[in-house]
N, C-alpha and C positions, 0 to 999 in steps of 0.2 A: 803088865799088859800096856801096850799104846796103842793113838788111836791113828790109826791113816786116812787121808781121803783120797779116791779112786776116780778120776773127772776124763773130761776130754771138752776141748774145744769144738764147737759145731762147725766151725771149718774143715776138722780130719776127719768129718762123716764120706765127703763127698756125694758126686750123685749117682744115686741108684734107681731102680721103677719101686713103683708102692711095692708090688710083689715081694720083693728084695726085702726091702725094711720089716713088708708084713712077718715074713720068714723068721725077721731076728729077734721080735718080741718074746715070741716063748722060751728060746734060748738063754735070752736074758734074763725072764723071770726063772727058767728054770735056777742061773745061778745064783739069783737072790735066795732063792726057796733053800736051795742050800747051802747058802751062809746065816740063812736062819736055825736049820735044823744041826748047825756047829756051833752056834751060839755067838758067832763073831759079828754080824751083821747091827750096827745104831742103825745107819739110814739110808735110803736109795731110792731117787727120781731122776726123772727128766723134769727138764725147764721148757715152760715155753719159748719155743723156735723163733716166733715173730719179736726180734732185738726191739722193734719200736713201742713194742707195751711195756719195756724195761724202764726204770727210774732212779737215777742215783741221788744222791745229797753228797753235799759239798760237806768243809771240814766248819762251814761254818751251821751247818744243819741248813742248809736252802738246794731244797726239791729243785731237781734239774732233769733235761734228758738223759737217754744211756752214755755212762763213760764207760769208753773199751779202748782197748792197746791194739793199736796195730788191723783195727777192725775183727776183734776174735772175739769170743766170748762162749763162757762156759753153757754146754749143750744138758750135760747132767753131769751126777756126783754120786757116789756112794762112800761113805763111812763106817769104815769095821775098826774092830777093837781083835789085836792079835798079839800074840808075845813075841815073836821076831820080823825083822825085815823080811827076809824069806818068805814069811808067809804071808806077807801084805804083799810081796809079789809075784807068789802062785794067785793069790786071788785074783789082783789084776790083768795078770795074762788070762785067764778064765772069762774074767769082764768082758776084755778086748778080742778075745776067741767069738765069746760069744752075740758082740755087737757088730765085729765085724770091721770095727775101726781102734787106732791107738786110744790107751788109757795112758795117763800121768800119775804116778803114787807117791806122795809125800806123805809124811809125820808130823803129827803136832807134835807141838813142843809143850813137853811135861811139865 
């Protein structure tokens, strides 16, 4: 078994009306609920949205503002533990069906 992480940039949200988004919430939990009741599901949130409450540190350990690439930065994440590629990315199209925007699905390294 490996483990993946399922994320998106809050750039590829775009804009919607609250209506819109309110919409996608159940959906989305829907699919956490079941990636819980398959048994693949470690972790899965959203980050707060406002980048300015963000804080990084440096390589020397000194608290800074947010560092971001290119101005993007991770919206949310989920982490499952599955036995093939394949199925790390049924999950994520599932994710991104059900949020309504792209997911990214990488692998940790074992």
């Amino acid at each position: 078994m490996s483990k993946y992480i399922i994320y998106f940039n809050q750039q590829w949200v775009g804009d919607h009306s609250s209506e819109w988004f309110q919409s996608r919430g159940p959906l989305a939990r829907q699919v956490v609920a079941e990636m819980e009741q398959e048994g693949v599901l470690i972790f899965a949130g959203g980050l707060v949205e406002d980048i300015e409450l963000a804080f990084g540190c440096d390589e020397n350990g000194t608290v800074s503002d947010p560092i971001t690439t290119n101005g993007e930065f991770i919206g949310g994440m989920t982490i499952i533990e599955v036995e093939t590629d394949s199925q790390a990315k049924a999950w994520g199209a599932k994710v991104a069906v059900a949020c309504g925007w792209p997911q990214e699905i990488r692998k940790f390294k074992d």
